[in-house]
C-alpha positions as CSV (number, residue, x, y, z in Angstrom):
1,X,-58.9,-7.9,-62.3
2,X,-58.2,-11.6,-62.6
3,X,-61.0,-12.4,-60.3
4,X,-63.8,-11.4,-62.7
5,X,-64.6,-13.6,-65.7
6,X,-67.0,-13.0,-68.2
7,X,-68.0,-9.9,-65.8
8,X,-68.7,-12.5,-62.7
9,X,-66.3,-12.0,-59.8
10,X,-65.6,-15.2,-58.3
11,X,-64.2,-14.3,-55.2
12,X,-66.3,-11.2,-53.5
13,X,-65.7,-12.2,-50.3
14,X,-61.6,-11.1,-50.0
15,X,-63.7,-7.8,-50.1
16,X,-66.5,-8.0,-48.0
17,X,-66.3,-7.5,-44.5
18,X,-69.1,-9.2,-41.9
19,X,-69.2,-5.9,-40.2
20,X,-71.3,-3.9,-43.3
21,X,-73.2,-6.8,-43.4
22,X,-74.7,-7.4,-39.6
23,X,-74.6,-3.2,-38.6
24,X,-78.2,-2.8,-39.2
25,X,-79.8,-5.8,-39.2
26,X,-79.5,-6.1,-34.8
27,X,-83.1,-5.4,-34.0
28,X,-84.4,-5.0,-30.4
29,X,-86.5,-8.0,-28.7
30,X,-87.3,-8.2,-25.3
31,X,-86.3,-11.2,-23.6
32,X,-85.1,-13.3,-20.4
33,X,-83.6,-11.1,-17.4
34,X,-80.1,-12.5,-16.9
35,X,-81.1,-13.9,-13.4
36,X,-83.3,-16.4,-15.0
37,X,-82.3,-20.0,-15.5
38,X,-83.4,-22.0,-19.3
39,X,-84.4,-20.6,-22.8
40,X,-87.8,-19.4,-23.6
41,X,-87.9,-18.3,-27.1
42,X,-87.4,-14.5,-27.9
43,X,-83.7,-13.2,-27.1
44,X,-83.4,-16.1,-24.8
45,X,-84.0,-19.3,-27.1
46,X,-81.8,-21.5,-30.3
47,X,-82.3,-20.0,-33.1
48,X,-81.3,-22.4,-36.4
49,X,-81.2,-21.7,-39.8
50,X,-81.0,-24.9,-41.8
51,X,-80.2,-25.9,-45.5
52,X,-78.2,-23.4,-46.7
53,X,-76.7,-24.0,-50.0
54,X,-73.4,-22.6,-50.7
55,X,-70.1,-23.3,-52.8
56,X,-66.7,-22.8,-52.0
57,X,-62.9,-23.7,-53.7
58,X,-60.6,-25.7,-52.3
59,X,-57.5,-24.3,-51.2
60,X,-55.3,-27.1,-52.2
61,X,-56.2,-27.7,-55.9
62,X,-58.7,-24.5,-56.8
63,X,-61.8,-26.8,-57.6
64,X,-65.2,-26.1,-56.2
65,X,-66.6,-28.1,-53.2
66,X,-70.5,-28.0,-52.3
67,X,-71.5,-26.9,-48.8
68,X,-75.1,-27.7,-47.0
69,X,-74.6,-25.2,-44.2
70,X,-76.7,-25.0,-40.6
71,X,-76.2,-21.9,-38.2
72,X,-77.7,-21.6,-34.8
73,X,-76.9,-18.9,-32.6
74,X,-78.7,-17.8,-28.7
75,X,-79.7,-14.2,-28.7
76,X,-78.2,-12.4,-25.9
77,X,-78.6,-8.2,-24.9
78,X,-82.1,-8.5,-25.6
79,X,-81.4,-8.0,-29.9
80,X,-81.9,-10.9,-32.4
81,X,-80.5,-10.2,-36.3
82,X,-81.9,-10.3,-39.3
83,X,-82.0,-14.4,-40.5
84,X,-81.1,-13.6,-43.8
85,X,-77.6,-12.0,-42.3
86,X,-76.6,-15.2,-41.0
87,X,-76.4,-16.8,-44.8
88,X,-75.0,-13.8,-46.1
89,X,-72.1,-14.1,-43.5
90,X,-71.5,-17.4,-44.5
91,X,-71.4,-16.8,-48.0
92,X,-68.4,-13.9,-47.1
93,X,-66.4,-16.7,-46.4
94,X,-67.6,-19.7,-48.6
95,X,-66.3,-17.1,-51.7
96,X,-62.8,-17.3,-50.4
97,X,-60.4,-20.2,-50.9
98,X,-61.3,-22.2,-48.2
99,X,-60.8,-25.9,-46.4
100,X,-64.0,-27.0,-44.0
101,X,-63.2,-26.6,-40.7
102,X,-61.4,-23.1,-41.5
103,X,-64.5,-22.2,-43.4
104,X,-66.7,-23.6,-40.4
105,X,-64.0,-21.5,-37.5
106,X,-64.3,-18.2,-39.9
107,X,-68.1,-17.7,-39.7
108,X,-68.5,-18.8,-36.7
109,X,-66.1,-16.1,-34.9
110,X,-67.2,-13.9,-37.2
111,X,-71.0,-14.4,-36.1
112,X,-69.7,-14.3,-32.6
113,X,-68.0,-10.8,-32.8
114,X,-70.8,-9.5,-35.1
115,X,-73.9,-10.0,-33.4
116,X,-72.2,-10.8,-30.1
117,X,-75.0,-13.7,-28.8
118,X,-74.6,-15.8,-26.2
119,X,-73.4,-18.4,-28.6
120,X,-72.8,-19.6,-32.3
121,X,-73.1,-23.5,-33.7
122,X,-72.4,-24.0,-37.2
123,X,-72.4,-27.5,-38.7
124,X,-71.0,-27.9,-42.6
125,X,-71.6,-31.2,-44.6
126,X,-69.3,-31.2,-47.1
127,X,-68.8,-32.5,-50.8
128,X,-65.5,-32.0,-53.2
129,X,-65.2,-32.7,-56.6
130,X,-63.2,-36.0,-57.2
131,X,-59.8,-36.4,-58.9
132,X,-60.7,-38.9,-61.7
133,X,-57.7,-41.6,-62.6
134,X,-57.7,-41.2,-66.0
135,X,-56.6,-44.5,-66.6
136,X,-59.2,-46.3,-65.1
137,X,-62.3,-44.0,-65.6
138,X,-61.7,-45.3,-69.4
139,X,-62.4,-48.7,-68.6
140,X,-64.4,-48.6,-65.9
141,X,-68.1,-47.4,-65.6
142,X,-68.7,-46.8,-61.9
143,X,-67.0,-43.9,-61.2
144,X,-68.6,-41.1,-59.1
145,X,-67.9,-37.7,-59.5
146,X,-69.0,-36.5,-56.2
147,X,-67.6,-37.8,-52.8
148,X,-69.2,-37.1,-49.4
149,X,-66.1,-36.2,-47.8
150,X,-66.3,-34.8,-44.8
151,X,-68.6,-33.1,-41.7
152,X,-67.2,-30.3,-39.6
153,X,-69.1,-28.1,-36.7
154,X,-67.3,-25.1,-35.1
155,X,-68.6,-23.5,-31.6
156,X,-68.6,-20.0,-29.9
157,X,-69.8,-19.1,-26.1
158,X,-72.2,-21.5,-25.0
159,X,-71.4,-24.0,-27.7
160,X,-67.9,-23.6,-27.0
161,X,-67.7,-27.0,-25.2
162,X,-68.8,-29.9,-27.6
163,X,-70.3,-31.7,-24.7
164,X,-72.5,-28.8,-23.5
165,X,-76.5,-29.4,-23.2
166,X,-77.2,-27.0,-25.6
167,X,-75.5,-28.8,-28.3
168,X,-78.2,-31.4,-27.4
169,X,-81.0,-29.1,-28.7
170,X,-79.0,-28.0,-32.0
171,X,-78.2,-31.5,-33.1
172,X,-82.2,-32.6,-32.1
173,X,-83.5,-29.9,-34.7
174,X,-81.2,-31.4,-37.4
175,X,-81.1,-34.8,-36.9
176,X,-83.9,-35.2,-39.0
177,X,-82.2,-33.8,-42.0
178,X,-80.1,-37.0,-41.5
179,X,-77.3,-35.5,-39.2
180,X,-75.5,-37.6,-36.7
181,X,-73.5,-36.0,-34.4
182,X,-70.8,-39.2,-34.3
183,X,-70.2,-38.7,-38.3
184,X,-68.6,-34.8,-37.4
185,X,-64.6,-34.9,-38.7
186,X,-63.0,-34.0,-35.4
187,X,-60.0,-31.6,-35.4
188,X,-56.5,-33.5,-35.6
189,X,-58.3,-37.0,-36.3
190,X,-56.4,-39.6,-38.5
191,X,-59.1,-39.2,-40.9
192,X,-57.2,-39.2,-44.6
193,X,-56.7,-35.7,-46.1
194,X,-59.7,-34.2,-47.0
195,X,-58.9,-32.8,-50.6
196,X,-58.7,-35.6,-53.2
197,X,-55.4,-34.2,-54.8
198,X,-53.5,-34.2,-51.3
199,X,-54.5,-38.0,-50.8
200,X,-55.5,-41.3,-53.6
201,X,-54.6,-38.3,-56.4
202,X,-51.3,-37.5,-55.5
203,X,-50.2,-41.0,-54.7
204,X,-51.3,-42.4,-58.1
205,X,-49.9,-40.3,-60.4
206,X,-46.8,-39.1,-58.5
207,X,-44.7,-41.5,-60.3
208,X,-45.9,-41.2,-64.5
209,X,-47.3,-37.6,-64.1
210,X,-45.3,-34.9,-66.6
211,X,-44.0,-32.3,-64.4
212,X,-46.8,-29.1,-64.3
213,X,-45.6,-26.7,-67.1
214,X,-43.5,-24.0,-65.2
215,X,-45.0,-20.8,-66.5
216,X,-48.7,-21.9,-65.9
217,X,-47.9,-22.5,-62.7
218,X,-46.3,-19.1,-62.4
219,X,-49.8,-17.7,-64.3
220,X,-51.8,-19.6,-61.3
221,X,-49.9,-17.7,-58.7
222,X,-50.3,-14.9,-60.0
223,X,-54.1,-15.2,-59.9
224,X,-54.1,-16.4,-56.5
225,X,-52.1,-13.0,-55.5
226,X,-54.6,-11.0,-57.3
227,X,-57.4,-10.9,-55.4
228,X,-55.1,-11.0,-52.2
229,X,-54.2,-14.7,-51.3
230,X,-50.3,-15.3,-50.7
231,X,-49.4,-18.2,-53.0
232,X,-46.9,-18.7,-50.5
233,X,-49.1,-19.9,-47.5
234,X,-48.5,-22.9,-46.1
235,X,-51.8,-24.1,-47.2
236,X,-51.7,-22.5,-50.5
237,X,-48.0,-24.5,-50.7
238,X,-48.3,-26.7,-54.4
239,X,-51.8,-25.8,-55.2
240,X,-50.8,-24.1,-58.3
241,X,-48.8,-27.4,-59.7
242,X,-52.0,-29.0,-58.3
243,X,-54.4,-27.0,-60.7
244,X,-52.0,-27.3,-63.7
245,X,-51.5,-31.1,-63.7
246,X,-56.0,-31.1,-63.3
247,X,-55.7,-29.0,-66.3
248,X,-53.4,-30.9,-67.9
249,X,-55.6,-34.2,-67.4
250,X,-57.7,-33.2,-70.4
251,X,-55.2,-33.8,-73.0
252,X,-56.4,-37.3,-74.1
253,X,-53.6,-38.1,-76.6
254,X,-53.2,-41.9,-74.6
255,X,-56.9,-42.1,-74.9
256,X,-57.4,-41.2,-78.7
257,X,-54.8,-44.2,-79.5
258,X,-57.2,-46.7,-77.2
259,X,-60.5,-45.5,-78.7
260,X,-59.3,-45.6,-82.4
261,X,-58.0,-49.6,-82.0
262,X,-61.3,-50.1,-80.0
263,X,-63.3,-48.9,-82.6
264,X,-61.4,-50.3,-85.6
265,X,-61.9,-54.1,-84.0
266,X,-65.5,-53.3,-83.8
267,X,-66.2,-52.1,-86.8
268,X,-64.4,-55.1,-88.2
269,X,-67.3,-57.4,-87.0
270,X,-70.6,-55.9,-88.0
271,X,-70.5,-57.2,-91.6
272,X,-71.5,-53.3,-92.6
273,X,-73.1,-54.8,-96.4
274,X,-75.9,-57.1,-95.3
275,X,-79.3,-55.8,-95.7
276,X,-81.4,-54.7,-93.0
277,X,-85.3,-54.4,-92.6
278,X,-86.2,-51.7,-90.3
279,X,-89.7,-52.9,-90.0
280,X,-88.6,-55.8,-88.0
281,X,-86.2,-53.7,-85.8
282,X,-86.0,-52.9,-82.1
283,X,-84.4,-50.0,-80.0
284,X,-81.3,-51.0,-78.1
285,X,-80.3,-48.6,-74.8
286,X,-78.1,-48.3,-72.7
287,X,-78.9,-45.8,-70.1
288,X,-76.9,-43.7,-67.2
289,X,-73.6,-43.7,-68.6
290,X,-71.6,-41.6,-66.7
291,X,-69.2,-39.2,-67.8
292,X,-67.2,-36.6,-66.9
293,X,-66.1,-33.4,-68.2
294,X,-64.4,-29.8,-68.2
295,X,-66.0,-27.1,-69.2
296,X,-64.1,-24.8,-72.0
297,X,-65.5,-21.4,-71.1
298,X,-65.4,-21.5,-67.0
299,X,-63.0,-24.0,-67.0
300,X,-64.7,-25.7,-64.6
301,X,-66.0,-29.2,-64.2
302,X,-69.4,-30.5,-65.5
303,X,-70.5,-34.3,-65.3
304,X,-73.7,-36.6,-65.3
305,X,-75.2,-39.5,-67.4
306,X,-75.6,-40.1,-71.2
307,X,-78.3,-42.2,-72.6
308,X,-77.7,-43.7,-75.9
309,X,-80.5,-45.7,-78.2
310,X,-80.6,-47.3,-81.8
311,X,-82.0,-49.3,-84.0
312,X,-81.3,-53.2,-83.4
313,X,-82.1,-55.7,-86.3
314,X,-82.8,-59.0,-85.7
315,X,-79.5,-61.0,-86.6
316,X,-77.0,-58.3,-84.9
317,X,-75.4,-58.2,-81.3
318,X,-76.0,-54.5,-79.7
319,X,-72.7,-52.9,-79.7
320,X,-70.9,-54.0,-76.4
321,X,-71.0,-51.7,-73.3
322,X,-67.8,-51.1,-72.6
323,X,-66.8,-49.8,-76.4
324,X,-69.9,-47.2,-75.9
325,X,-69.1,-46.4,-72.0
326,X,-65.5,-45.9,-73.9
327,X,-66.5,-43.7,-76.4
328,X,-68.6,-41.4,-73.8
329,X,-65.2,-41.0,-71.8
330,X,-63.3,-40.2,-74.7
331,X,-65.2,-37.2,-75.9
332,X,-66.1,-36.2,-72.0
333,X,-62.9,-36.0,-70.9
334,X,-61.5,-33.2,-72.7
335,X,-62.5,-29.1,-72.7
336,X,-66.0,-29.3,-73.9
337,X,-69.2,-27.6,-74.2
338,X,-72.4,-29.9,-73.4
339,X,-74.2,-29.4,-77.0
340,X,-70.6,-30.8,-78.9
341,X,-70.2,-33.6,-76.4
342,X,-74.2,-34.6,-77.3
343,X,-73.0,-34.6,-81.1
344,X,-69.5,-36.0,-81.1
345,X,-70.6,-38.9,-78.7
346,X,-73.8,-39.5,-82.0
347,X,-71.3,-39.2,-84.3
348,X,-69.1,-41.3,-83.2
349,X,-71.6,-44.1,-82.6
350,X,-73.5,-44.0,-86.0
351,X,-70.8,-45.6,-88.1
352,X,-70.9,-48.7,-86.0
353,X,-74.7,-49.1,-86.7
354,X,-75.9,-50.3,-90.2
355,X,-77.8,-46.7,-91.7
356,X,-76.5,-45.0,-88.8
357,X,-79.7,-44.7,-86.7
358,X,-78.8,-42.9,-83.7
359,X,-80.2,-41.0,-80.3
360,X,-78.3,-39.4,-77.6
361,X,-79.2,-37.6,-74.6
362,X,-77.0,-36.0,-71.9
363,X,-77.7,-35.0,-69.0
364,X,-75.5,-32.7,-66.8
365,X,-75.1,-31.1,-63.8
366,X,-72.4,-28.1,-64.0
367,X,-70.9,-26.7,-61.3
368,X,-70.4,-23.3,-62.6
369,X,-74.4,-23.1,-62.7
370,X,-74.3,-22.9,-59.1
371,X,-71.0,-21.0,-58.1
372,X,-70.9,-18.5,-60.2
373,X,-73.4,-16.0,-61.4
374,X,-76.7,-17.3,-60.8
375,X,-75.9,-19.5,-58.4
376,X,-78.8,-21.9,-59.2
377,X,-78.9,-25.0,-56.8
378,X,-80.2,-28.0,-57.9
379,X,-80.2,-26.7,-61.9
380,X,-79.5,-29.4,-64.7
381,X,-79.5,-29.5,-68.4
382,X,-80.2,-32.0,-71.0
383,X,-79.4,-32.4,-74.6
384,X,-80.4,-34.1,-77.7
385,X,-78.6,-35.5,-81.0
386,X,-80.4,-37.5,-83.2
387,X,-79.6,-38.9,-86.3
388,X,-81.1,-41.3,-89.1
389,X,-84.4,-42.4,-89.1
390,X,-84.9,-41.3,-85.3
391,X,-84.9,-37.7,-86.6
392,X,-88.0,-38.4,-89.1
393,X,-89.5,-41.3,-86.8
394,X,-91.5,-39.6,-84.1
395,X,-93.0,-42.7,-82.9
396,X,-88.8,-44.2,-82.2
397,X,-88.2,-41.4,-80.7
398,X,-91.0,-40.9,-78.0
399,X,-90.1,-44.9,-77.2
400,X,-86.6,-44.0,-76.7
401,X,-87.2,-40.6,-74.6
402,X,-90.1,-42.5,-72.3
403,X,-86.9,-44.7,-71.5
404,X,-84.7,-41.8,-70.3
405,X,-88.1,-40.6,-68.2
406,X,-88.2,-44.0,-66.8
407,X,-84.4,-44.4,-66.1
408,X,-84.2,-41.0,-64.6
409,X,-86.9,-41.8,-62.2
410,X,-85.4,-44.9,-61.1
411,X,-81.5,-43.3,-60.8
412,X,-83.6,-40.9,-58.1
């Protein structure tokens, strides 16, 4: 089946049904009598589960989005359910192809049938991977990968009404995880679209963007019909030319002409013969890079920062920032692994340096870490290239890697 890679099946929840998952976890709890008035705890009181973590793919171009997810619901029949059940319902739906407020709409019906309370809130903060413009992410150093896109709640019984009172008491119990309640997307608002490839994306490369090769896009509906989507939804309507241009973003033909001139010019100017004494040298760095990149085995997307240091002799200009911020994009933005891109982005460096003396580290976040397989939110990893002295010079290199302790701490 198309929806298993490397023995991981990405998308469980077209076969999962809420109904296996609540039948079993009801348990009986004596509460309020239904001539009562208010909400004392028990069956009778807001019940919240906060900070769940969970990933999702976006139904318009296939690439995951994060999700910090908060359920409440208000026991009724005298029967509470198992807390653990209210994640694991979410998580049916997160691992289907999913936009926010349909995501937000699904789990809470589904709740709301399941457990059948007196009421179901569910509040979704949001995050999709950005579109990058390849043109300008060459030459420009502040691009973020992430973007806080959107905020969505969804309401069942007693929540039904956004105005109700007892919205009051969910939105008190999160506004100190930084929740407003004016910052919700509200259904059929003229906010812009909230998948990047539908919106900025779209519009900038509708007009010099080759046409999505035919039969990938025929192979990319053919794994959405696998696991039981109709590539023919409305919804689903160009997402497959959508994933196939994202795909085809990593061929960096354009960019391998820019680099090599860039690097020629440069290499021009550091008078490569003169002499240098390394005992009067000093480390240069430039810290937090940022790249971005695509993984070659998940073919999904992996970004962060790259830290860079080398030996600086008195009498030589450090090598300017935007050749090196350059040279990161160039080798990030293709299929990678994180261990080549550490190497490449060295190698690449050390011939502008008189003896070559270079250090690199990378540090990434991947985003198949945390929605596939283990599923480990928050994860990171960080790799190493050295090369010249800084491999036999302990003393350089503890200088250099106190820097990246230091510039981490400070990035937060």
């Amino acid at each position: 089946m198309i929806t298993y890679i490397e023995g991981i099946d990405i998308f469980p929840g077209y076969r999962q049904k809420v109904k296996d998952i609540v039948e079993g976890a009801l348990f009986p709890e004596a509460g309020l009598e239904n001539n009562r008035v208010g909400h004392a705890g028990g069956a009778g009181g807001l019940v919240i589960v906060r900070d769940l973590d969970l990933y999702s793919y976006c139904e318009s171009c296939l690439l995951p989005f994060q999700i910090k997810c908060h359920v409440g619901y208000v026991p009724s029949g005298q029967r509470v359910v198992g807390l653990s059940k209210l994640s694991r319902v979410a998580e049916v739906f997160a691992k289907r192809l999913q936009e926010p407020q349909r995501l937000a709409d699904e789990v809470c019906s589904a709740l709301h049938q399941g457990i059948k309370p007196a009421g179901v809130a569910l509040l979704l903060q949001c995050t999709h991977v950005h579109f990058p413009d390849i043109e300008s992410i060459f030459l420009e150093s502040n691009q973020q990968p992430w973007v806080k896109k959107t905020l969505v709640s969804s309401g069942s019984g007693i929540f039904y009404n956004r105005n109700a009172d007892i919205w009051f008491d969910f939105f008190c119990l999160l506004k100190f995880r930084g929740v407003e309640k004016e910052n919700i997307h509200l259904r059929g608002s003229s906010e812009q679209c909230w998948c990047p490839s539908l919106s900025a994306f779209s519009a900038k490369v509708s007009s010099k963007i080759v046409p999505a090769n035919p039969a990938m896009v025929t192979a990319v509906s053919s794994i959405l019909n696998s696991f039981g989507e109709d590539s023919v939804r409305k919804e689903l309507a160009g997402t497959p030319s959508r994933f196939v241009r994202w795909l085809l973003n990593f061929q960096s033909n354009e960019m391998d002409v820019k680099l090599n001139g860039s690097l020629s010019g440069s290499i021009d100017t550091l008078n490569r013969d003169k002499e240098v004494n390394f005992n009067d040298r000093q480390i240069h760095c430039e810290m937090n890079l940022p790249f971005w990149s695509q993984c070659e085995h998940h073919i999904l997307p992996f970004h962060g920062v790259v830290h860079i240091g080398y030996f600086l002799s008195e009498g030589f200009n450090p090598i300017g920032k935007s050749l090196v911020q350059s040279i990161v994009h160039f080798h990030g933005f293709k299929l990678q692994v994180q261990e080549r891109l550490t190497r490449q982005i060295a190698e690449t460096i050390a011939p502008l340096l008189l003896g070559g003396h270079v250090i690199v580290v990378v540090e990434a976040s991947h985003t198949w870490m945390i929605s596939r397989g283990i599923e480990k939110f928050g994860s990171s990893t960080a790799t190493i290239a050295v090369l010249g002295h800084f491999s036999t010079d302990l003393a350089a290199k503890a200088v250099f890697l106190q820097s990246v302790a230091s510039a981490t701490t400070s990035r937060g």
